[in-house]
C-alpha positions in Angstrom: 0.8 0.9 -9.8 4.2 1.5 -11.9 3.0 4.8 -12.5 3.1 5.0 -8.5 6.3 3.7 -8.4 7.9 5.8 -10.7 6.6 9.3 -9.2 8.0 8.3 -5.8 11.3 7.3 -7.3 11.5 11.2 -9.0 11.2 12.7 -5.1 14.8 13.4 -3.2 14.6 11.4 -0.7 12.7 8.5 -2.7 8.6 8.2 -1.4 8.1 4.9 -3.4 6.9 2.1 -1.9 9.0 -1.0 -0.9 6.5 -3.6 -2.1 2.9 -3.8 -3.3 0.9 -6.4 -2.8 -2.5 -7.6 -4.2 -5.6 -8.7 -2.0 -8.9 -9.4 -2.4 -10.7 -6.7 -0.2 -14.4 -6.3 -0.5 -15.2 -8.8 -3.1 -12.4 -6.5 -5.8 -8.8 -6.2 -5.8 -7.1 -3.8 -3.7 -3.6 -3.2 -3.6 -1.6 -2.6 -0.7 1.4 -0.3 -0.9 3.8 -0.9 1.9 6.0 2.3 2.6 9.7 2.7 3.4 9.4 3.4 6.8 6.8 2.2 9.5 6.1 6.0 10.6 4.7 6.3 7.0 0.4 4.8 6.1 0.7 2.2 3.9 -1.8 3.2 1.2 -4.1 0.9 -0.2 -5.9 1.6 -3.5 -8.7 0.4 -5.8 -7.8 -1.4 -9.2 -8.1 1.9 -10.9 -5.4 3.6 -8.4 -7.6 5.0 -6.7 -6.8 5.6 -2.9 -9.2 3.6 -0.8 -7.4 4.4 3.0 -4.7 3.3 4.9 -4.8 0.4 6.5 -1.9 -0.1 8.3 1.1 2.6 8.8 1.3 6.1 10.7 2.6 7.0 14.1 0.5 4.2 15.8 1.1 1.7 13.2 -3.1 1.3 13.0 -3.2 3.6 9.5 -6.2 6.2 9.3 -8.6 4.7 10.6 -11.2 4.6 7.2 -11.1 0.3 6.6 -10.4 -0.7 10.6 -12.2 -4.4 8.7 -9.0 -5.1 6.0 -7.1 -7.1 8.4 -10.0 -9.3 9.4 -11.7 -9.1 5.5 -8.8 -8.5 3.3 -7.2 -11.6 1.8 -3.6 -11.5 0.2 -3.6 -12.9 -3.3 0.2 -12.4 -4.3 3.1 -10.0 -4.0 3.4 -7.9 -7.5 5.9 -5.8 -6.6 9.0 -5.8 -4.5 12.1 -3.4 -4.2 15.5 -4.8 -5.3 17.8 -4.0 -2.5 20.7 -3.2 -4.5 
């Protein structure tokens, strides 16, 4: 996930995400990566960073379509990453 982090903070403008949060999603953890704008997926990915789908995000704020169950099966476990607003 920092490796995530710090790729999107090399791009002009920045494409890191503003938090990432940990949920249990299919019996493993998945993390959530919550973009800087809503017109943007928020990406989740496996515990080897490995992108799962997107949830949540986009145009119509429903992701891509590929896990329409995380909302109703997901369950948050913490927040383990949030931007400083500086």
């Amino acid at each position: 996930m920092q490796k995530l982090i710090d790729d999107g903070n090399k791009e002009t403008p920045s494409t890191a995400p503003v938090q990432i949060d940990e949920y249990l999603y299919k019996d493993k953890k998945a993390y959530l990566a919550i973009a800087q704008c809503c017109d943007f997926f928020n990406l989740l990915y496996d515990e080897n960073c490995k992108e799962i789908c997107a949830p949540t995000g986009g145009f119509t704020g429903s992701g891509d379509g590929k896990c329409p169950d995380f909302e109703k099966e997901a369950k948050l476990i913490r927040t383990i990453w949030k931007e400083k607003n500086e």
